[in-house]
Jmol script that loads the backbone (N, CA, C; Angstrom):
load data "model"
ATOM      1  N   UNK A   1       0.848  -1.180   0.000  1.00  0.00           N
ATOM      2  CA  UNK A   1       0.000   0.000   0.000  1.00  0.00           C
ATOM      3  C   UNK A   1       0.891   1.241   0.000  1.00  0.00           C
ATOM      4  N   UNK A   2       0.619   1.933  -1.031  1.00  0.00           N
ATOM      5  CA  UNK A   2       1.010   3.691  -0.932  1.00  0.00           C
ATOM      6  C   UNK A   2       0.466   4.591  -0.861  1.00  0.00           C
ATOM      7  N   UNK A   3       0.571   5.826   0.252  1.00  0.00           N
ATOM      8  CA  UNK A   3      -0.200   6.824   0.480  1.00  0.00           C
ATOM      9  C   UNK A   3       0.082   8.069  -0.229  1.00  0.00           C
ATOM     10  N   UNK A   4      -0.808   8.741  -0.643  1.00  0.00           N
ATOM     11  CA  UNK A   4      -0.066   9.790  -1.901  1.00  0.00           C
ATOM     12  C   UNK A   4      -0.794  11.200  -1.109  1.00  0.00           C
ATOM     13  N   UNK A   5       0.188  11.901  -1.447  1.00  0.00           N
ATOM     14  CA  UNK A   5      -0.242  13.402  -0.306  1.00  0.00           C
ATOM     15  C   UNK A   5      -0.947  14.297  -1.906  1.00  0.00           C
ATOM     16  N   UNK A   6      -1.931  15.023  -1.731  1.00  0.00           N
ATOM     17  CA  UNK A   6      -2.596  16.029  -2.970  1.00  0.00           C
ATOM     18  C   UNK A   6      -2.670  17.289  -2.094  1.00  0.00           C
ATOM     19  N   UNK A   7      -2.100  18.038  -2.580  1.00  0.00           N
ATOM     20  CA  UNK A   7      -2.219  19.533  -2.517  1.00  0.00           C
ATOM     21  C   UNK A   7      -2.800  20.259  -3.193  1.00  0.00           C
ATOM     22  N   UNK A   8      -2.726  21.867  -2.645  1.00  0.00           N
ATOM     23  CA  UNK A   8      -3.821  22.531  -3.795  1.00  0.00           C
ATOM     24  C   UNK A   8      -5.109  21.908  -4.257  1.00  0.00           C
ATOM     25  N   UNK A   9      -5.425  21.691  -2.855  1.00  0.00           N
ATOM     26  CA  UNK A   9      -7.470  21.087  -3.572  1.00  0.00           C
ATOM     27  C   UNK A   9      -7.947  22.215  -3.219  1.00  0.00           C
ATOM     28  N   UNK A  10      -8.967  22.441  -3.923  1.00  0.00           N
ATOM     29  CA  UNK A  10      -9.982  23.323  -3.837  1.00  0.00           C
ATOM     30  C   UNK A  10     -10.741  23.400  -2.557  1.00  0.00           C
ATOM     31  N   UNK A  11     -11.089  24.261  -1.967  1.00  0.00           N
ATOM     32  CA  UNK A  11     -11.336  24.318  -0.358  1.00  0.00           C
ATOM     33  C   UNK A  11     -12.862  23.298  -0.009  1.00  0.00           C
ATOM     34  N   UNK A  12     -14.083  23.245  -1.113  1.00  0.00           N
ATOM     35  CA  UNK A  12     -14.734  22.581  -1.348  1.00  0.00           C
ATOM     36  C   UNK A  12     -14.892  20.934  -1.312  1.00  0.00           C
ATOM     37  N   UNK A  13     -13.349  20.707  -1.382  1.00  0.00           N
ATOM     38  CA  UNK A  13     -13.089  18.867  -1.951  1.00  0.00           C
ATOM     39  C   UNK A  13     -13.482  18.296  -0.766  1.00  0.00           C
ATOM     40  N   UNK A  14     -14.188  17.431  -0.974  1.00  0.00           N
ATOM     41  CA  UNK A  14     -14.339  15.875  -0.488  1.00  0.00           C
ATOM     42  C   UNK A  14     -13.423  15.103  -0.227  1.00  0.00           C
ATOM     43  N   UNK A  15     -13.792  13.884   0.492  1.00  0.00           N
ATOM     44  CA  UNK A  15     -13.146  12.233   0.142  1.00  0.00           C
ATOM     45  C   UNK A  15     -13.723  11.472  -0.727  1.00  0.00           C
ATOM     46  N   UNK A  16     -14.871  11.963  -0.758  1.00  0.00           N
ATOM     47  CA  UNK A  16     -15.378  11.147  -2.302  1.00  0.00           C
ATOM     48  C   UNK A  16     -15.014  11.403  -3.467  1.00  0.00           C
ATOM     49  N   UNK A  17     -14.682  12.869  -3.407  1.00  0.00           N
ATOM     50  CA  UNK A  17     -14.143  13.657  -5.198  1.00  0.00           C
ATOM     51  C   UNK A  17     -12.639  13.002  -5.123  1.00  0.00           C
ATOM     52  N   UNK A  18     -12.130  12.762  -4.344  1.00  0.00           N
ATOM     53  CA  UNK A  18     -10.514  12.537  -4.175  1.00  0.00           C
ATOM     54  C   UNK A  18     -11.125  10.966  -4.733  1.00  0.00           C
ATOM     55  N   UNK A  19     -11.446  10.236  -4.331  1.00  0.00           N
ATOM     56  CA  UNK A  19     -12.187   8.641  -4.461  1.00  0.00           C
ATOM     57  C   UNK A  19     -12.509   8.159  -5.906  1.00  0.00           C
ATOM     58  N   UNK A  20     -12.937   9.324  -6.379  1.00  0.00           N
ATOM     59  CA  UNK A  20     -13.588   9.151  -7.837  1.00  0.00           C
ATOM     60  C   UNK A  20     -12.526   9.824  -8.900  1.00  0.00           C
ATOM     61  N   UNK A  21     -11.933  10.689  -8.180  1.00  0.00           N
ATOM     62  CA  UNK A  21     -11.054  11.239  -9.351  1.00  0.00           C
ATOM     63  C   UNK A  21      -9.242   9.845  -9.622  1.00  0.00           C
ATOM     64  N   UNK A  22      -9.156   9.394  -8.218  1.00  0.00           N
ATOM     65  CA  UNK A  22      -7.850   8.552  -8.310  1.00  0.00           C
ATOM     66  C   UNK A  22      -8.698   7.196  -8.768  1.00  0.00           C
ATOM     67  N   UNK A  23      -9.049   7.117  -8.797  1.00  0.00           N
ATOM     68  CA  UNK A  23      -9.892   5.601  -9.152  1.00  0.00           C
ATOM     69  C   UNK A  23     -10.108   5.627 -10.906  1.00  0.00           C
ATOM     70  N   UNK A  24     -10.093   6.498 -11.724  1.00  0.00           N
ATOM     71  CA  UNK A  24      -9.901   6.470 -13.024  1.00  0.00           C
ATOM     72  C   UNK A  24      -8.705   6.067 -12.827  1.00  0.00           C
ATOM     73  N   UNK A  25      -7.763   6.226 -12.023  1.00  0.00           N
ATOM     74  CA  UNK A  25      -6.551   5.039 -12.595  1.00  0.00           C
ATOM     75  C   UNK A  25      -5.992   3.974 -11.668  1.00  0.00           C
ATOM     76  N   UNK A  26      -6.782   3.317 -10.987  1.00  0.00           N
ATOM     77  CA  UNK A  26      -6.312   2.341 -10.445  1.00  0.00           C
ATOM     78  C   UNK A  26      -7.364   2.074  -9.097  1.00  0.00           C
ATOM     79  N   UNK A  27      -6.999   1.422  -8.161  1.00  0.00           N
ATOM     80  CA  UNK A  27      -7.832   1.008  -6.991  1.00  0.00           C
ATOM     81  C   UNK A  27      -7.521   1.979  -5.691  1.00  0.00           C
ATOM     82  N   UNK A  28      -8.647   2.683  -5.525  1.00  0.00           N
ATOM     83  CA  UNK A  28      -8.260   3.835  -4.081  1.00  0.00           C
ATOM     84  C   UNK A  28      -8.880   2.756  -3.298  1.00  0.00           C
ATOM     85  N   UNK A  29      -7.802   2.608  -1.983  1.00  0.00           N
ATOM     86  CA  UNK A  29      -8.135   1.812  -0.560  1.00  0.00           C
ATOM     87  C   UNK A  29      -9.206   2.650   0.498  1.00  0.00           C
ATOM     88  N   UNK A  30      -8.489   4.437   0.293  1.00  0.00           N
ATOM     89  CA  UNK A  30      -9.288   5.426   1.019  1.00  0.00           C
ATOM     90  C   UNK A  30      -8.988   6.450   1.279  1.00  0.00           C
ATOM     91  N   UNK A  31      -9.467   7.282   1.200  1.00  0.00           N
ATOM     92  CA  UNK A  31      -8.676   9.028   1.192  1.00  0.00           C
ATOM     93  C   UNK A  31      -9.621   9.788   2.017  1.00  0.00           C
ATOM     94  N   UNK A  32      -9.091  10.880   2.275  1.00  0.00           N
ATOM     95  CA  UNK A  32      -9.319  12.176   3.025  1.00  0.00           C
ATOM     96  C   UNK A  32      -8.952  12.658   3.027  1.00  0.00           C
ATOM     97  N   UNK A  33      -9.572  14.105   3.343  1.00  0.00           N
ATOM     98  CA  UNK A  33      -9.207  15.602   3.220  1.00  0.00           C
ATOM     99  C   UNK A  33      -9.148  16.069   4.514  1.00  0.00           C
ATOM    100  N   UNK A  34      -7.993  16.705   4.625  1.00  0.00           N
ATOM    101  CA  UNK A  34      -7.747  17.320   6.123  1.00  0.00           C
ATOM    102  C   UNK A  34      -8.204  18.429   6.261  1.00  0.00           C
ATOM    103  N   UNK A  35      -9.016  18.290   7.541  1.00  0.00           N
ATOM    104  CA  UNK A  35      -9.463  19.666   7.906  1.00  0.00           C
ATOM    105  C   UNK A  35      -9.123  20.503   9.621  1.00  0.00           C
ATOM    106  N   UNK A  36      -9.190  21.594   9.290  1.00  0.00           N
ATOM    107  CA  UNK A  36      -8.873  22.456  10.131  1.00  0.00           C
ATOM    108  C   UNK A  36      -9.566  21.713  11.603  1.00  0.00           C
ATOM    109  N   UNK A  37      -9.166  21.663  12.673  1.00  0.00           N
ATOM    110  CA  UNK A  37      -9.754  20.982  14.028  1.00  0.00           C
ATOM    111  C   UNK A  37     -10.948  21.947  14.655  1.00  0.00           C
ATOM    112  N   UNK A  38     -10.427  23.405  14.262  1.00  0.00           N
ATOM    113  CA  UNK A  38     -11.532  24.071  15.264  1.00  0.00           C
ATOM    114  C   UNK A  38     -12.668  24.763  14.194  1.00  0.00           C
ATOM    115  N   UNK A  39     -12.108  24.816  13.117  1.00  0.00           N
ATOM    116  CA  UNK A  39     -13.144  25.246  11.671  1.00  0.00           C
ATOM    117  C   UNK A  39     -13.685  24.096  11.666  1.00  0.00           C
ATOM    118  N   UNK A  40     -12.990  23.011  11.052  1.00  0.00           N
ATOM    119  CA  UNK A  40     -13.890  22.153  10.499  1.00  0.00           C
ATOM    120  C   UNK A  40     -13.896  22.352   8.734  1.00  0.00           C
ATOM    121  N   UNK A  41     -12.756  23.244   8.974  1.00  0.00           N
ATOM    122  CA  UNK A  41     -12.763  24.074   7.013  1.00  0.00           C
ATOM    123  C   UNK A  41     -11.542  23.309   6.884  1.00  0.00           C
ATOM    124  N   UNK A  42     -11.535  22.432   5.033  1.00  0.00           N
ATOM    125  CA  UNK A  42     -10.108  22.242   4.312  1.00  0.00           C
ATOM    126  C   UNK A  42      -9.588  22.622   4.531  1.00  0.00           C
ATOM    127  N   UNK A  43      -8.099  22.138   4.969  1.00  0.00           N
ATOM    128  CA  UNK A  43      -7.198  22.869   5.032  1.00  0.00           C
ATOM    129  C   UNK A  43      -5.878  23.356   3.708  1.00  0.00           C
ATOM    130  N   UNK A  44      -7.058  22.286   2.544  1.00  0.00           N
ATOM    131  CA  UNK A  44      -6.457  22.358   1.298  1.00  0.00           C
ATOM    132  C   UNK A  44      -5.434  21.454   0.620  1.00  0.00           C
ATOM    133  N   UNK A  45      -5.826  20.187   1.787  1.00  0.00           N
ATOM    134  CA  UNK A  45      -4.667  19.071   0.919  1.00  0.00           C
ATOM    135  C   UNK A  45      -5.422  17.564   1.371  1.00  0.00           C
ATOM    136  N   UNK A  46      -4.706  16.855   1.243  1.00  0.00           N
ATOM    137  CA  UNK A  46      -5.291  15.251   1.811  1.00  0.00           C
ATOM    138  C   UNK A  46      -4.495  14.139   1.103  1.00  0.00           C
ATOM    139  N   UNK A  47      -4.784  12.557   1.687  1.00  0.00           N
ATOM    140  CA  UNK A  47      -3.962  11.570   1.313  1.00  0.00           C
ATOM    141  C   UNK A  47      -5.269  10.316   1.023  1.00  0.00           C
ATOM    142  N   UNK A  48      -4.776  10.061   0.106  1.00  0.00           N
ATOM    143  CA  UNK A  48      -5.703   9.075  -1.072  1.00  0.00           C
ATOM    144  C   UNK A  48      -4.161   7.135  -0.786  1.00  0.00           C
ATOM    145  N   UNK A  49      -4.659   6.447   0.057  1.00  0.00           N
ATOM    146  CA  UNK A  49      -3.902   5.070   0.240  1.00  0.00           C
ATOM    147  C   UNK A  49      -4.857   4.527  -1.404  1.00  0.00           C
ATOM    148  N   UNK A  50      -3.570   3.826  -1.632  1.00  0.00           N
ATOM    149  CA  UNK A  50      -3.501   2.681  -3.435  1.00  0.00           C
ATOM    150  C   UNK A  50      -2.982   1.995  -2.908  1.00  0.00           C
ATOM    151  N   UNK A  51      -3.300   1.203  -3.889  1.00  0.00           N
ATOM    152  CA  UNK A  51      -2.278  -0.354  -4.180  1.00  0.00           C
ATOM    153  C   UNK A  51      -0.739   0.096  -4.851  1.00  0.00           C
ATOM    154  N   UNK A  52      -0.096  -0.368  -4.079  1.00  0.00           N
ATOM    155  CA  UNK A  52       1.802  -0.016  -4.829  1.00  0.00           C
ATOM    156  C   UNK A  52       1.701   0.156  -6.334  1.00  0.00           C
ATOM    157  N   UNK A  53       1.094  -0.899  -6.812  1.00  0.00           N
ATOM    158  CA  UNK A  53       1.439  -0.795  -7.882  1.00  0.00           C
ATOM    159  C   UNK A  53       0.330   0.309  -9.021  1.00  0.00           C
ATOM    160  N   UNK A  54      -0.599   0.987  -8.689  1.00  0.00           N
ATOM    161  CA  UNK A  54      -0.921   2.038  -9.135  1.00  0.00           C
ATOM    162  C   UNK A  54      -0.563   3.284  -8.141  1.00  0.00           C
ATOM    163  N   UNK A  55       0.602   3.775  -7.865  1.00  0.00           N
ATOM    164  CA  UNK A  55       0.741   5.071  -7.192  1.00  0.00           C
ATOM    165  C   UNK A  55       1.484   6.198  -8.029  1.00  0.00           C
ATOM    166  N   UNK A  56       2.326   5.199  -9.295  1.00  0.00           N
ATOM    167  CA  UNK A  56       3.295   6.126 -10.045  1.00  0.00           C
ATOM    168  C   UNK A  56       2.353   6.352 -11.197  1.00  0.00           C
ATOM    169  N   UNK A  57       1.515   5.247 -11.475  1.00  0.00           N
ATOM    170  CA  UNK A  57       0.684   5.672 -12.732  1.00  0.00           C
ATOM    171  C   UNK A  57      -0.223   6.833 -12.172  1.00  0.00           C
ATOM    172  N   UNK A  58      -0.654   6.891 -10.987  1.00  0.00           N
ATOM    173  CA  UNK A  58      -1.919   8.018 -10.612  1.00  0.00           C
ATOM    174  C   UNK A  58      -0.695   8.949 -10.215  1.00  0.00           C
ATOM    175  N   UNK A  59       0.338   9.141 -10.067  1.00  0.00           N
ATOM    176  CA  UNK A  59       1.599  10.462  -9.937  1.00  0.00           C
ATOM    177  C   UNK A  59       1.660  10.675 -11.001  1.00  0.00           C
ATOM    178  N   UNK A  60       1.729  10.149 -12.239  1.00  0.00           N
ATOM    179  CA  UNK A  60       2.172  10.389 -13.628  1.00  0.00           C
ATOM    180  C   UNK A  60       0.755  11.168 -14.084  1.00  0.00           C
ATOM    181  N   UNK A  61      -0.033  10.463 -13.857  1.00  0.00           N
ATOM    182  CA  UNK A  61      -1.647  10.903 -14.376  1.00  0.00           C
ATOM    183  C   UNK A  61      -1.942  12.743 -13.941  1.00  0.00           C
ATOM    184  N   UNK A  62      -1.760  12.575 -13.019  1.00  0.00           N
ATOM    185  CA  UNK A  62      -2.485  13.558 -11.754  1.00  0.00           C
ATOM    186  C   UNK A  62      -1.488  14.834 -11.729  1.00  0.00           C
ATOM    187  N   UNK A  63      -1.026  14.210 -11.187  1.00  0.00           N
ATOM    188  CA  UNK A  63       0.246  15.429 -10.539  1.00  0.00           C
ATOM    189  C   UNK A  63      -0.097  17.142 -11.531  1.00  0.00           C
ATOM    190  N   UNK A  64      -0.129  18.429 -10.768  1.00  0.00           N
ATOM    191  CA  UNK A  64      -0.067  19.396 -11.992  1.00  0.00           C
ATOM    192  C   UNK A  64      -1.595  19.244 -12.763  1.00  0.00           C
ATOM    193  N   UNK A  65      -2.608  17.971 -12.461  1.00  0.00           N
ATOM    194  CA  UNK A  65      -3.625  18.138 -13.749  1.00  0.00           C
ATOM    195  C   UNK A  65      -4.777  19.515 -12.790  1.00  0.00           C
ATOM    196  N   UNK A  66      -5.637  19.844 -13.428  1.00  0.00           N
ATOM    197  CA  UNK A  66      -7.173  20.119 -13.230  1.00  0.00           C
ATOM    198  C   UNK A  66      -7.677  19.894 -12.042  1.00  0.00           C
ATOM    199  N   UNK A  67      -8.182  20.432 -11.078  1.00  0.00           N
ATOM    200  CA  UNK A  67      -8.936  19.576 -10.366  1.00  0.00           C
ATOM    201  C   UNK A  67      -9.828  20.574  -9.634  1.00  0.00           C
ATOM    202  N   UNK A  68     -10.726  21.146 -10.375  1.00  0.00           N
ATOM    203  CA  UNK A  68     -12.030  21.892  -9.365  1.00  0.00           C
ATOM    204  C   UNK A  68     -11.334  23.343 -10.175  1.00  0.00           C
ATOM    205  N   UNK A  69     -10.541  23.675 -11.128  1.00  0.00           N
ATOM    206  CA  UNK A  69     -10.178  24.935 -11.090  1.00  0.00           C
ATOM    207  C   UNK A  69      -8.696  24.765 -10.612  1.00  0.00           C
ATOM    208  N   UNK A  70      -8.239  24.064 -10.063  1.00  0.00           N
ATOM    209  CA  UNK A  70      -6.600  24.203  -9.111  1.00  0.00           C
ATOM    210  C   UNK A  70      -5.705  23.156 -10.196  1.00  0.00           C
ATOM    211  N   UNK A  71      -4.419  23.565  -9.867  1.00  0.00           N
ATOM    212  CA  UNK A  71      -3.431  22.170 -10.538  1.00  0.00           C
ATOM    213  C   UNK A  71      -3.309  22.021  -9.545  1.00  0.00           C
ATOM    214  N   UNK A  72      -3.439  20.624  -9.059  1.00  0.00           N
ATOM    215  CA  UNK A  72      -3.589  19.748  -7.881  1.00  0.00           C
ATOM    216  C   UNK A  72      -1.651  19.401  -8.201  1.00  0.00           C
ATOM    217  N   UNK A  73      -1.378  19.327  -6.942  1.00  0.00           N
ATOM    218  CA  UNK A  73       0.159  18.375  -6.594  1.00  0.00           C
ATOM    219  C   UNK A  73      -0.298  17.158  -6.124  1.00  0.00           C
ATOM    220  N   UNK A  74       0.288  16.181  -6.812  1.00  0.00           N
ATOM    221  CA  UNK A  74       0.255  14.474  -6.246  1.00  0.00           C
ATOM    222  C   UNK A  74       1.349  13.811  -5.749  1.00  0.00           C
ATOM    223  N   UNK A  75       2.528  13.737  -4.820  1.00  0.00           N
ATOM    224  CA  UNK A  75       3.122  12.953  -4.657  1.00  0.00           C
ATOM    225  C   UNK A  75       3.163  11.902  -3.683  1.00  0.00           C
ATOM    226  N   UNK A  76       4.195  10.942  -3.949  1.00  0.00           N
ATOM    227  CA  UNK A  76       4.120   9.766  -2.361  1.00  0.00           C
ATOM    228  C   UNK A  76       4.091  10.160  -1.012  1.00  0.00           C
ATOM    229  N   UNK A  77       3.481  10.519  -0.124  1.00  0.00           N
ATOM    230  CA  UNK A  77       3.613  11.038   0.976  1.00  0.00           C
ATOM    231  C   UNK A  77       5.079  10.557   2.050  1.00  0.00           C
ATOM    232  N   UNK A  78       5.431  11.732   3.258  1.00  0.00           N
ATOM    233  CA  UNK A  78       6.393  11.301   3.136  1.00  0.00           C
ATOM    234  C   UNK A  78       5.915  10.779   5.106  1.00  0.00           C
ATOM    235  N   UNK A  79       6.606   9.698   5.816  1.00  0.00           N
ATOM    236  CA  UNK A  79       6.108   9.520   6.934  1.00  0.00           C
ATOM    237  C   UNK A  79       6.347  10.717   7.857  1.00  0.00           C
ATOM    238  N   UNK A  80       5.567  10.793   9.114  1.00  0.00           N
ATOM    239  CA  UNK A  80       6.040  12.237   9.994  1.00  0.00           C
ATOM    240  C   UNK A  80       7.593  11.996  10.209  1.00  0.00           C
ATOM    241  N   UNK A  81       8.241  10.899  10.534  1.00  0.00           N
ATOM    242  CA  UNK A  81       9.286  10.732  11.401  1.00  0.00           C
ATOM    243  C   UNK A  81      10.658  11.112  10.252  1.00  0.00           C
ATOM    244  N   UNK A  82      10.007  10.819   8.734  1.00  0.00           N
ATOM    245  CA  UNK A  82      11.040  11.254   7.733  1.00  0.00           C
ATOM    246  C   UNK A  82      11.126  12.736   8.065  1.00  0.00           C
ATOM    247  N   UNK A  83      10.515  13.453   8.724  1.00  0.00           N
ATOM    248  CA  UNK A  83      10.167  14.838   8.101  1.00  0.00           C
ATOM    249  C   UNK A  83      10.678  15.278   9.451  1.00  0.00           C
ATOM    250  N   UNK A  84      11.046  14.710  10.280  1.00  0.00           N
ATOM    251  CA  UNK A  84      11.428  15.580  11.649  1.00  0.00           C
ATOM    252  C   UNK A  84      13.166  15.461  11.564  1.00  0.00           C
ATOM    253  N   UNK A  85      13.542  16.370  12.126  1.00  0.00           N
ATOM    254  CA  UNK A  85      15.302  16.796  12.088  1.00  0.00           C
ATOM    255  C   UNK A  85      15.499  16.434  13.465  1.00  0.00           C
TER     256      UNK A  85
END
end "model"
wireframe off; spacefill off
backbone 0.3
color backbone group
């Protein structure tokens, strides 16, 4: 399983629009959109889990395309513990 981080969503997006849009290329396990804790508002990004072997075809697909008006960013997400110094 690979988790793919999307940026630049439209403040509007779903987990279902994320669901339906990665699923034209391959099998979404399950996604969500992160939201603000005390809004309750997008915070304008989210992570869509695949099967390994569709994560580079939906990076290749996606990445930079359309999505609500925005060029959405798609890449492999990275774990918290990579990301701490």
């Amino acid at each position: 399983m690979a988790t793919l981080y999307v940026g630049n969503l439209p403040w509007s997006t779903k987990a279902d629009d994320l669901q339906e849009v990665f699923s034209q290329y391959g099998e979404v396990l399950s996604s969500r959109v992160i939201t603000d804790r005390e809004t309750g508002r997008s915070r304008g990004f989210g992570f869509v889990e695949v099967n390994d072997a569709d994560a580079e075809k939906m990076i290749a697909a996606l990445n930079g395309s359309d999505f609500g008006g925005r060029a959405i960013t798609v890449n492999e997400a990275k774990s918290r513990e990579a990301g701490q110094v």
